[in-house]
VOPAGU-2260 file (C-alpha; in pm, 1 decimal, decimal comma):
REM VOPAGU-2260
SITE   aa  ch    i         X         Y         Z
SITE  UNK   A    0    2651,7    2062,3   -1204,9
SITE  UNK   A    1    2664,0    2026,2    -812,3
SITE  UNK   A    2    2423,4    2236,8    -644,7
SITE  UNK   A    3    2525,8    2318,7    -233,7
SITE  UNK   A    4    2287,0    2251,3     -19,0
SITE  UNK   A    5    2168,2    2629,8      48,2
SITE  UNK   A    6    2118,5    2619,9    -332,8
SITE  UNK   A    7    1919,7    2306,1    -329,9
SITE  UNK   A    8    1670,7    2457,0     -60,5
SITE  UNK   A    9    1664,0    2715,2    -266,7
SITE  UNK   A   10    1532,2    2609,3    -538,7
SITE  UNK   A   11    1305,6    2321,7    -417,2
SITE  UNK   A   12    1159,6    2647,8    -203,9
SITE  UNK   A   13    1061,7    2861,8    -489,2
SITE  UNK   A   14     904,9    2553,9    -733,2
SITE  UNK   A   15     697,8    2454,9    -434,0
SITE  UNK   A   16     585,9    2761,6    -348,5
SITE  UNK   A   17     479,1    2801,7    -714,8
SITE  UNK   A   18     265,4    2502,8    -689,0
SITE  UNK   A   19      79,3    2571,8    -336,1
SITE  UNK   A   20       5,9    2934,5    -449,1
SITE  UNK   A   21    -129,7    2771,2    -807,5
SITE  UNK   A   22    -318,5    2440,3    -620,1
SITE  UNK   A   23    -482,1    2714,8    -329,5
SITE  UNK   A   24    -651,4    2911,9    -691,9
SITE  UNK   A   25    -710,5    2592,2    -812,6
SITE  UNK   A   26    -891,3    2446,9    -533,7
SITE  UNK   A   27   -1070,7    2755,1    -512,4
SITE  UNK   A   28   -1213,8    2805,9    -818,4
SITE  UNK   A   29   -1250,9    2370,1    -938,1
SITE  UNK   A   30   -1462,3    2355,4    -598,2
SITE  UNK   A   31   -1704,7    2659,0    -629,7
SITE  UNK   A   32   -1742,7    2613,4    -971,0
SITE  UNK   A   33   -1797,3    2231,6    -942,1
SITE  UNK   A   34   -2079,5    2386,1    -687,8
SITE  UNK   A   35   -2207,5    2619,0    -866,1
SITE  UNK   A   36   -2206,4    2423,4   -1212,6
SITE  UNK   A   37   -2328,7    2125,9   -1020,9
SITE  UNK   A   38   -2027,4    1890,3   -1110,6
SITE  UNK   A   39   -1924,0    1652,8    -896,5
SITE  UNK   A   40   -1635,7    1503,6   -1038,8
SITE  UNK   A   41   -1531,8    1916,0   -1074,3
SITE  UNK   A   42   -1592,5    1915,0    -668,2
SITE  UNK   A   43   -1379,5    1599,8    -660,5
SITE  UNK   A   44   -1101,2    1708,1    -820,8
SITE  UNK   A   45   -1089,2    2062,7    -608,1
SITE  UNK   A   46   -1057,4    1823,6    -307,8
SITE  UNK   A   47    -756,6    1646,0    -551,5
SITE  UNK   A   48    -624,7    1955,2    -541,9
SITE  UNK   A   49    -633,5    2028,2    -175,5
SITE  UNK   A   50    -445,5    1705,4    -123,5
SITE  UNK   A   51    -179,6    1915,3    -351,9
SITE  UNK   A   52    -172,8    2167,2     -55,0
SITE  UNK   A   53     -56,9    1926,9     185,8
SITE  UNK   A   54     180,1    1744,0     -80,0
SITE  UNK   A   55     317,6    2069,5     -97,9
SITE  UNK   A   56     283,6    2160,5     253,6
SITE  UNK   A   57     536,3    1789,6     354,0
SITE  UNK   A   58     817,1    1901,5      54,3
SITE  UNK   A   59     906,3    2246,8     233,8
SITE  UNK   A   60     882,1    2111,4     556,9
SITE  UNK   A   61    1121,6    1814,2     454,0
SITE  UNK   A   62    1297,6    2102,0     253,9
SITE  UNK   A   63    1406,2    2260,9     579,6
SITE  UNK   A   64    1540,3    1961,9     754,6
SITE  UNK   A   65    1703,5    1833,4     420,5
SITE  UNK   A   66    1899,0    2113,8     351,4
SITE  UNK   A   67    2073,1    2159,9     702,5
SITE  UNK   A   68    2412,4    2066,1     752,0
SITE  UNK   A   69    2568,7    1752,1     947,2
SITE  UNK   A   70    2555,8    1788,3    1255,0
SITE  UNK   A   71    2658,9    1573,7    1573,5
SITE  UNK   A   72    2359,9    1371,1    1606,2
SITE  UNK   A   73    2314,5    1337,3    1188,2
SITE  UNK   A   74    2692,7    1300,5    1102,1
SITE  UNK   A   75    2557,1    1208,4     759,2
SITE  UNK   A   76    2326,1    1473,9     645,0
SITE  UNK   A   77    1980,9    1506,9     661,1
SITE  UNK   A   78    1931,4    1356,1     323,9
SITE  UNK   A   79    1671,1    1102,0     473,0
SITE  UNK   A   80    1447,8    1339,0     549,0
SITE  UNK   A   81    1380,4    1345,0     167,9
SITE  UNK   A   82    1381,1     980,1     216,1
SITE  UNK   A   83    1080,5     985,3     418,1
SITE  UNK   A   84     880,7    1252,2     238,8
SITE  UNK   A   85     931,9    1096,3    -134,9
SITE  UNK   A   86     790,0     780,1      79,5
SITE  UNK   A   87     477,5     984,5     221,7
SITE  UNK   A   88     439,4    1144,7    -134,5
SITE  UNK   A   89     450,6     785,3    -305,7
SITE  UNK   A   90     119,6     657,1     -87,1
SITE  UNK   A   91     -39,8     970,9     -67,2
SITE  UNK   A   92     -67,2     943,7    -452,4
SITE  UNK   A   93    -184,9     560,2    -414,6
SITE  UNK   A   94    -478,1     721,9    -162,9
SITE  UNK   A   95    -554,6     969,4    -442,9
SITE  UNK   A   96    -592,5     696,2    -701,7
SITE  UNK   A   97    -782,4     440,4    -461,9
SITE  UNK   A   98   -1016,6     764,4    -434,9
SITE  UNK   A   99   -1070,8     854,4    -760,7
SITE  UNK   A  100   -1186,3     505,8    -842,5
SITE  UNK   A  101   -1398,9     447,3    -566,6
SITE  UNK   A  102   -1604,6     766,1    -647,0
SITE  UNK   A  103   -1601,2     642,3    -995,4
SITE  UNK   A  104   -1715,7     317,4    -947,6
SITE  UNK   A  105   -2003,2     474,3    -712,1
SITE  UNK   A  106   -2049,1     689,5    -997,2
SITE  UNK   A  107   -2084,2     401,2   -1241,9
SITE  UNK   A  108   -2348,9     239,9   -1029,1
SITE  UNK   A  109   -2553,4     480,8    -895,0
SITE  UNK   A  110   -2729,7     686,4   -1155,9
SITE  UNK   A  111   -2858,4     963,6    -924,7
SITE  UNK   A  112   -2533,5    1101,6    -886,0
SITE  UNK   A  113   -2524,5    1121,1   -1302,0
SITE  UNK   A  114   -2604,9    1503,4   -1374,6
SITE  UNK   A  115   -2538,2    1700,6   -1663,8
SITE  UNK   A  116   -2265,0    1959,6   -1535,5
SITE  UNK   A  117   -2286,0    2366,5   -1706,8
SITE  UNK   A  118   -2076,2    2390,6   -1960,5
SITE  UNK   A  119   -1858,1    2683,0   -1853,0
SITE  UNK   A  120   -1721,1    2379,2   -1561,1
SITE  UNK   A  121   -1518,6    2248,3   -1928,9
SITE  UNK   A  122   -1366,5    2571,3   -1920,3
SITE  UNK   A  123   -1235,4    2510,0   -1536,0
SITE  UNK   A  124   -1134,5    2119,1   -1630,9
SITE  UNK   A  125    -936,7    2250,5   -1941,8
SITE  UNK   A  126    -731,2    2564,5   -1691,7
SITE  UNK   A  127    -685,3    2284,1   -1466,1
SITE  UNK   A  128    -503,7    2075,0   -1698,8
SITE  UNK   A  129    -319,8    2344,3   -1827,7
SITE  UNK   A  130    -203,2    2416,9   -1535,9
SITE  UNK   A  131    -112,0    2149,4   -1300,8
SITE  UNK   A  132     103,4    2045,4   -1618,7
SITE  UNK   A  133     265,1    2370,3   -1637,1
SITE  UNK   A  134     364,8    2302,5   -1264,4
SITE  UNK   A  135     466,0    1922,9   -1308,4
SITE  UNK   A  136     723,1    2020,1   -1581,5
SITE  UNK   A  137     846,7    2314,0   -1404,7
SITE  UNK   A  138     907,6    2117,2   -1110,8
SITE  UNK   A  139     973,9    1798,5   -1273,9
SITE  UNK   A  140    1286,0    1980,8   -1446,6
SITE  UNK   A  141    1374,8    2101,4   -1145,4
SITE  UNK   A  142    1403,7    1803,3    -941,4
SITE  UNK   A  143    1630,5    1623,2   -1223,3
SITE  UNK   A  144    1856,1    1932,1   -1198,5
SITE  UNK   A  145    1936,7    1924,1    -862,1
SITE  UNK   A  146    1843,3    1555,9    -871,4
SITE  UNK   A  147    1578,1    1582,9    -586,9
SITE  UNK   A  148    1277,5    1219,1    -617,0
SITE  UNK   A  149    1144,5    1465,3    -371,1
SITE  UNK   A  150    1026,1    1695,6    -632,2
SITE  UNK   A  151    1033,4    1441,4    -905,6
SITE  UNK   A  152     746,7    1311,1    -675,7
SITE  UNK   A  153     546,4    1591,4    -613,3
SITE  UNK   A  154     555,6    1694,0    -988,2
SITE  UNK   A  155     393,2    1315,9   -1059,3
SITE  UNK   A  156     173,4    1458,8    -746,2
SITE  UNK   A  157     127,2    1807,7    -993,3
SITE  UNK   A  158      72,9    1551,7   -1310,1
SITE  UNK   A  159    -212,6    1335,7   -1153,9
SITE  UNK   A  160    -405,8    1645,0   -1086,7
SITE  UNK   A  161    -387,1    1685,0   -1497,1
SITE  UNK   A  162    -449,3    1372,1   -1544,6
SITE  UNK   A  163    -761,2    1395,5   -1296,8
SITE  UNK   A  164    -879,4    1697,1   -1456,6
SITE  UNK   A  165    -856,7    1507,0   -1817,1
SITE  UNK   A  166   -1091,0    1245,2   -1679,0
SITE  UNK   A  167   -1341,7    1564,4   -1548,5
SITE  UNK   A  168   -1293,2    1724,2   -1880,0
SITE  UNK   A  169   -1393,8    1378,0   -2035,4
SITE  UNK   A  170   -1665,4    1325,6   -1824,3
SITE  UNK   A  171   -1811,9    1659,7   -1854,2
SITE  UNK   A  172   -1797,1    1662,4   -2215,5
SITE  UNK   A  173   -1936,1    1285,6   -2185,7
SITE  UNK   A  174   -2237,9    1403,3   -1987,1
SITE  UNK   A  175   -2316,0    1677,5   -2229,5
SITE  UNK   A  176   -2316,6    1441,8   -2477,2
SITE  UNK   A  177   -2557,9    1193,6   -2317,4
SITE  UNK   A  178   -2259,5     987,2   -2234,2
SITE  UNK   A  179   -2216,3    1000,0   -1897,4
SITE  UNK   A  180   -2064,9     659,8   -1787,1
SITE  UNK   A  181   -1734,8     785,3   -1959,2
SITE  UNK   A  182   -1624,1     967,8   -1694,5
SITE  UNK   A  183   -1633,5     726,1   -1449,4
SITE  UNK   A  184   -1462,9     435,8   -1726,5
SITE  UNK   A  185   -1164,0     687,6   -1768,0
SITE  UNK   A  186   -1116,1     740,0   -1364,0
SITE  UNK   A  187   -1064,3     420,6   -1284,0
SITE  UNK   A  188    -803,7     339,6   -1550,1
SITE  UNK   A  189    -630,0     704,6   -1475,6
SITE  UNK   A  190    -696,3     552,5   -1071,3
SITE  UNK   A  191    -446,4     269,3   -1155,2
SITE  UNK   A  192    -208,2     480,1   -1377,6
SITE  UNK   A  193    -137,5     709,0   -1093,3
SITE  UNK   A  194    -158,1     403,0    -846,1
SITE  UNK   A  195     129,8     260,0   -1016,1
SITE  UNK   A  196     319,9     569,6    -995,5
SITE  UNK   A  197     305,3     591,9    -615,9
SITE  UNK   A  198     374,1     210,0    -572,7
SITE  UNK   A  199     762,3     323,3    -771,6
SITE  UNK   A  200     789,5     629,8    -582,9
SITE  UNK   A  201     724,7     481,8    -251,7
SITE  UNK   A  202     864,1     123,9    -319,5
SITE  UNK   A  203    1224,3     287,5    -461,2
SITE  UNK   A  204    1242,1     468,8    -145,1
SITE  UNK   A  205    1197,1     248,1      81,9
SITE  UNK   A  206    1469,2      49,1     -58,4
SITE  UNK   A  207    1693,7     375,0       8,8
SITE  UNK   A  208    1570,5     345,0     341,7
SITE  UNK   A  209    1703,0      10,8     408,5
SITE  UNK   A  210    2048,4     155,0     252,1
SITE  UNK   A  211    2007,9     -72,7     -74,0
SITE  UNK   A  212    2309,6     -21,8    -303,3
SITE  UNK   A  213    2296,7     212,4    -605,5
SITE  UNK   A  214    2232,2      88,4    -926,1
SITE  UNK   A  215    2432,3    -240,7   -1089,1
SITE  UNK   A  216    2582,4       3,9   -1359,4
SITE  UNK   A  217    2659,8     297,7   -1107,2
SITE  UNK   A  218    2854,9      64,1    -885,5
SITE  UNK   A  219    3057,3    -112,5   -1177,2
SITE  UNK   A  220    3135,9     258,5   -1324,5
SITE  UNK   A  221    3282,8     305,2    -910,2
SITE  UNK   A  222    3508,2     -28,5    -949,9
SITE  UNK   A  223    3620,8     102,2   -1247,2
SITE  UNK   A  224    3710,2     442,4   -1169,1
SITE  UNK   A  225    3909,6     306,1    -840,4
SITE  UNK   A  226    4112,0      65,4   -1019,4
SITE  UNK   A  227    4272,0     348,1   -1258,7
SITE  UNK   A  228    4477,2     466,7   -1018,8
SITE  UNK   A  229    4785,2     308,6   -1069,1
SITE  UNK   A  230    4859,7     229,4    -669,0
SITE  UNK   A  231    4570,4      16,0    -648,1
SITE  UNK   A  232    4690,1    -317,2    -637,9
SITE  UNK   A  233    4324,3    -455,2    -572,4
SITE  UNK   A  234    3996,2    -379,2    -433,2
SITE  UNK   A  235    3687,6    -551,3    -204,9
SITE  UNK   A  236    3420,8    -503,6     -22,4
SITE  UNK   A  237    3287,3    -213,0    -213,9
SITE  UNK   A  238    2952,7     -79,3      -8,0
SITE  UNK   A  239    2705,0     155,1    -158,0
SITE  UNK   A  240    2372,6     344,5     -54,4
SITE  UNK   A  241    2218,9     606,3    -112,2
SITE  UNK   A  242    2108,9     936,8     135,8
SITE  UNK   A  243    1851,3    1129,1      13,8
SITE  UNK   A  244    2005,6    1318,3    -325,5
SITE  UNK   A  245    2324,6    1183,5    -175,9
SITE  UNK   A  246    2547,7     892,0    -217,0
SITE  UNK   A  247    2763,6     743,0      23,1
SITE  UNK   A  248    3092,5     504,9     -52,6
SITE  UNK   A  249    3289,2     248,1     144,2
SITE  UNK   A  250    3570,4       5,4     -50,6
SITE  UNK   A  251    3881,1    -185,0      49,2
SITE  UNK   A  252    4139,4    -140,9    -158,8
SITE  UNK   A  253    4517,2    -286,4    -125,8
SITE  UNK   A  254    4842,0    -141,5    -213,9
SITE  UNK   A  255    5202,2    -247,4    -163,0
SITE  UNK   A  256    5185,0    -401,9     187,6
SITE  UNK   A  257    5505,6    -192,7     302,9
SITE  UNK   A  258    5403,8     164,5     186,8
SITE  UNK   A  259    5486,3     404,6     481,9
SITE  UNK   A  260    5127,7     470,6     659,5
SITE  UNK   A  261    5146,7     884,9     466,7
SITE  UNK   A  262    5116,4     741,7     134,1
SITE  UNK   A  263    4895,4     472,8     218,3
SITE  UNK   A  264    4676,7     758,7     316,3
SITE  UNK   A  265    4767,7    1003,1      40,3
SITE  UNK   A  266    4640,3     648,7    -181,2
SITE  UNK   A  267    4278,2     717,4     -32,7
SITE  UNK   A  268    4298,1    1075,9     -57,0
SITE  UNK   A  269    4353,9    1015,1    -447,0
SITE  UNK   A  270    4044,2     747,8    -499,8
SITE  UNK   A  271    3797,6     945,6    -209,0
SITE  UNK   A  272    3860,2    1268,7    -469,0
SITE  UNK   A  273    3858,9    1093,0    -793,5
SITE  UNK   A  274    3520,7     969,6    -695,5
SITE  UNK   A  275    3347,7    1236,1    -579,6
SITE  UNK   A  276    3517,9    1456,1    -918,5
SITE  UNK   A  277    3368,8    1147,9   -1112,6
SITE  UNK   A  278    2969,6    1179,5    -979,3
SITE  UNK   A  279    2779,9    1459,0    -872,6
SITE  UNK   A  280    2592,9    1235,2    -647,1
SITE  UNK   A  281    2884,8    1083,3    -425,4
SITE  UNK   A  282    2957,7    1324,4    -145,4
SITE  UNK   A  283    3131,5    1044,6      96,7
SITE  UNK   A  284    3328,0     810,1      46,0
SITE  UNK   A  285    3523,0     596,9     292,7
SITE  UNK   A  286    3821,4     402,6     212,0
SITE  UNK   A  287    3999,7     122,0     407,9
SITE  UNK   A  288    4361,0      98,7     292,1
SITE  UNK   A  289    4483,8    -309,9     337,6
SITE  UNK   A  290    4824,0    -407,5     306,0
SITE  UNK   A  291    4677,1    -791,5     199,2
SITE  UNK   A  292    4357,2    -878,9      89,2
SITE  UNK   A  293    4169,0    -952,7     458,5
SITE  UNK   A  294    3909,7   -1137,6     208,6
SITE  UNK   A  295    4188,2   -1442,9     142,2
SITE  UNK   A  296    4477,1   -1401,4     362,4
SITE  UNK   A  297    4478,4   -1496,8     764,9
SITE  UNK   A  298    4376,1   -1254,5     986,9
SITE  UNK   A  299    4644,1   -1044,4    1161,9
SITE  UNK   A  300    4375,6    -909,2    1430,2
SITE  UNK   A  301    4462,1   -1152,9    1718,1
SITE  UNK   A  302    4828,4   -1020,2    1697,3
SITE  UNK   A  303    5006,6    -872,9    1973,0
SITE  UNK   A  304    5039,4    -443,7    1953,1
SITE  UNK   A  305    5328,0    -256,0    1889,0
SITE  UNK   A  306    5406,8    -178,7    2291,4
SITE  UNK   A  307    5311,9    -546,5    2383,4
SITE  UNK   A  308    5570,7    -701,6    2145,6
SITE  UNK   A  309    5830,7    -444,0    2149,6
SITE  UNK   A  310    5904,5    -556,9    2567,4
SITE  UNK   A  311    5914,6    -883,3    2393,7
SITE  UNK   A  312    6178,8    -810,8    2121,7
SITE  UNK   A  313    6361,9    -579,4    2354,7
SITE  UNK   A  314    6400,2    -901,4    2629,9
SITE  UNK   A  315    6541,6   -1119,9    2368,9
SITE  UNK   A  316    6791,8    -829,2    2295,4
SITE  UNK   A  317    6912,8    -737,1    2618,3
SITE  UNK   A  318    7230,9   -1050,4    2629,6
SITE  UNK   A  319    7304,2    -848,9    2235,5
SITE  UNK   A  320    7521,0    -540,7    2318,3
SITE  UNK   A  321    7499,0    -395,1    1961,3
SITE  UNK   A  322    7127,5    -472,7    2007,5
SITE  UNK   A  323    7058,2    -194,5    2297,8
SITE  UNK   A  324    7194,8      65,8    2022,8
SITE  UNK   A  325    6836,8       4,5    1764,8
SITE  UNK   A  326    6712,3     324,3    1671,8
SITE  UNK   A  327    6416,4     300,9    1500,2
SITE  UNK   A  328    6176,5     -37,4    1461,4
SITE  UNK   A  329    5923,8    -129,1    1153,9
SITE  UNK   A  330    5651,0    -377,2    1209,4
SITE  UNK   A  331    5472,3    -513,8     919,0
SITE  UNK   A  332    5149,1    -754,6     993,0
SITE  UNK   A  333    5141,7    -964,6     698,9
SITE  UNK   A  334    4960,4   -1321,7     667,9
SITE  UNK   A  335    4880,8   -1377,1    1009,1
SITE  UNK   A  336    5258,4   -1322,9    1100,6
SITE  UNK   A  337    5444,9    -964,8    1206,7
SITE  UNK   A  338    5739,9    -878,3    1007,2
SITE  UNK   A  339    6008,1    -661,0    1180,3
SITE  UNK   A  340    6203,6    -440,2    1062,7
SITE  UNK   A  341    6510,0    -240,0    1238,0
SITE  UNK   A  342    6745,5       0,3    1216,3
SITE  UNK   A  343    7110,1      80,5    1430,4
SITE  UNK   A  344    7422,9     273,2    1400,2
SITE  UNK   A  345    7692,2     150,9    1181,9
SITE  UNK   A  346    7931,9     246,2    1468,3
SITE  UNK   A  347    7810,8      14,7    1640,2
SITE  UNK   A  348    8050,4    -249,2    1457,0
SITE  UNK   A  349    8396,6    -256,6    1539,0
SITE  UNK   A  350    8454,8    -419,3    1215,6
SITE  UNK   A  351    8230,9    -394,3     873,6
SITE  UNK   A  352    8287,3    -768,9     870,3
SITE  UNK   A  353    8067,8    -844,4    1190,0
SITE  UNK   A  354    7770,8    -682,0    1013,3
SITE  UNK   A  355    7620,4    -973,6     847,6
SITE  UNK   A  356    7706,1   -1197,1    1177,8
SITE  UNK   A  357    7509,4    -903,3    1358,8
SITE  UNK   A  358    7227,0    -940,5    1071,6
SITE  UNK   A  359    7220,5   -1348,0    1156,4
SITE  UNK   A  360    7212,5   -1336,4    1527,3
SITE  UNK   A  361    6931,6   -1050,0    1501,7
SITE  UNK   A  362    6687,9   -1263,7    1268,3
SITE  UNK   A  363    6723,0   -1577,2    1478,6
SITE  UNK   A  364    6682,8   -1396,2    1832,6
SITE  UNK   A  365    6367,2   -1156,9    1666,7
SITE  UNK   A  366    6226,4   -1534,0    1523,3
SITE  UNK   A  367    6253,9   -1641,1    1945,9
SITE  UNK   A  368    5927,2   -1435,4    1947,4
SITE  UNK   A  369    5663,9   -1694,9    1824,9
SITE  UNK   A  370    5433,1   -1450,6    1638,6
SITE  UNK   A  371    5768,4   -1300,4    1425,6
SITE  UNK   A  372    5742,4   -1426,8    1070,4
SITE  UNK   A  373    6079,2   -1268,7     963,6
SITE  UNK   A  374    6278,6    -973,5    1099,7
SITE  UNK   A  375    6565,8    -776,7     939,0
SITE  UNK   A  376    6844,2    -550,7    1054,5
SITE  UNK   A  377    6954,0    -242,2     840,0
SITE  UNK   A  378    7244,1      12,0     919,5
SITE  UNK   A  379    7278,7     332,4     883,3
């Protein structure tokens, strides 16, 4: 299902407001009870939870800008705004894990910081877990649905506070145990889980950033869904990338080289709809219609315009009398050469006998003209 982009705001509004209204209680309660119940690693992972705040805090602001229509100086969307935030969202969670393992490894090597915590503080670990991963699969399933990384990222954000509150649950229950070096142990190896989130987050983004092309498969399931339309002789130069929850298409394709320029363009109406009909995710698509395959063939660029070769054509005409009478002219630019193609009033004859004579004379005077490659005459 396609969601607009007034319904995408939407919802990416409401799921993070969720979560900062649920991380603010959280923070609240994990840091005044880590106080009061003299936990540290409970204090800790209140300030984890603060970090959800701002995590929070960069999704609606990128929410805003995201969802707001092209305009003149984004003619593309604002889809890069997500861009950027999945990007901030990737290393803030590399931050959190470099921090949860540095106070672990203090943790692990200084043994005045190893106090046994009040039990009710297991309580607080255990409502943390429950939940932060309330709010990571509530936003989680929302970012797949309206295929948002920006929320897939902050609910991996939402999940490393769970996971963070395991290791405090651990380490609490450790400590109470006589234990206590558990709790640090865990952290660190949670630290690098959640590390190696961020670095995928962060890493997959900035490739979007440097307009990488969608995925191998996507792109082949593109060439393939061009190529069934029956006018599409061939096709090149197929250019992919991604902005934001967005994808955006350029291709080549070729079709008879002397199609009249409507149905050339009616030809790319056809593939731009059948691709964006085909997946959600393409909402642009660009297509250059080529009457030879600019890939092999010589380049037609260098090639006189229409105006510049017409006073051309028309100067060889001028000593032809039937000549003066052409109605209507058809240039073709084909292999480096320019076919032309004319049309003039059968009265012009005086005889139906003189009209292949006329066709003759026309070819070899049009074929004066040293970038002609053929020309024809037609009556009508």
């Amino acid at each position: 299902m396609a969601f607009s982009l007034e319904q995408r705001t939407e919802e990416i509004n409401r799921v993070t407001w969720w979560g900062l209204v649920v991380n603010l209680l959280l923070s609240v309660i994990k840091i005044l009870g880590g106080i009061i119940g003299q936990s540290q690693s409970l204090v800790a992972d209140g300030l984890h939870s603060l970090s959800d705040l701002a995590s929070d805090a960069m999704v609606l602001v990128a929410a805003k800008h995201a969802g707001e229509e092209a305009d003149d100086d984004h003619p593309y969307g604002h889809g890069r705004f997500e861009t950027l935030a999945t990007v901030g969202l990737g290393l803030f969670l590399v931050l959190v894990a470099l921090g949860i393992a540095y106070d672990a490894a203090h943790r692990i090597f200084d043994e005045n910081v190893q106090t046994v915590p009040h039990p009710f503080t297991l309580a607080i670990a255990m409502f943390s877990i429950l939940a932060n991963e309330g709010l990571y699969h509530l936003t989680h399933r929302v970012g797949v649905r309206i295929n948002s990384k920006m929320l897939i990222a902050n609910a991996w954000h939402h999940r490393s506070d769970a996971v963070s509150s395991i290791v405090v649950l651990v380490g609490i229950a450790g400590a109470e145990l006589g234990i206590p070096i558990l709790d640090p142990v865990a952290a660190i190896i949670v630290a690098l889980m959640i590390a190696k989130i961020g670095y995928d987050l962060g890493y997959h983004s900035m490739r979007e950033l440097v307009d990488t092309a969608l995925d191998p498969e996507i792109v082949e399931q593109i060439k393939t869904k061009i190529l069934e339309n029956e006018e599409v002789l061939e096709m090149h130069m197929l250019r992919t990338r991604r902005m934001g929850h967005t994808a955006l298409v350029d291709v080549h394709i070729l079709v008879q080289p002397k199609l009249s320029v409507s149905e050339g363009h009616h030809i790319s109406e056809d593939v731009e709809r059948s691709l964006k009909e085909s997946f959600d995710e393409i909402n642009d698509v660009t297509v250059h219609i080529d009457p030879e395959n600019d890939e092999r063939e010589t380049r037609s660029g260098s090639l006189p315009m229409r105006s510049e070769l017409i006073i051309s054509l028309y100067r060889e005409w001028s000593d032809v009398p039937e000549l003066k009478a052409i109605d209507d002219i058809t240039l073709h630019y084909l292999e480096g050469k320019i076919t032309v193609e004319a049309t003039v009033p059968l009265s012009v004859l005086k005889s139906i006998n003189e009209a292949e004579a006329l066709q003759t004379k026309f070819r070899q005077i049009c074929l004066r003209v040293n970038v002609v490659g053929d020309a024809s005459l037609r009556f009508h």
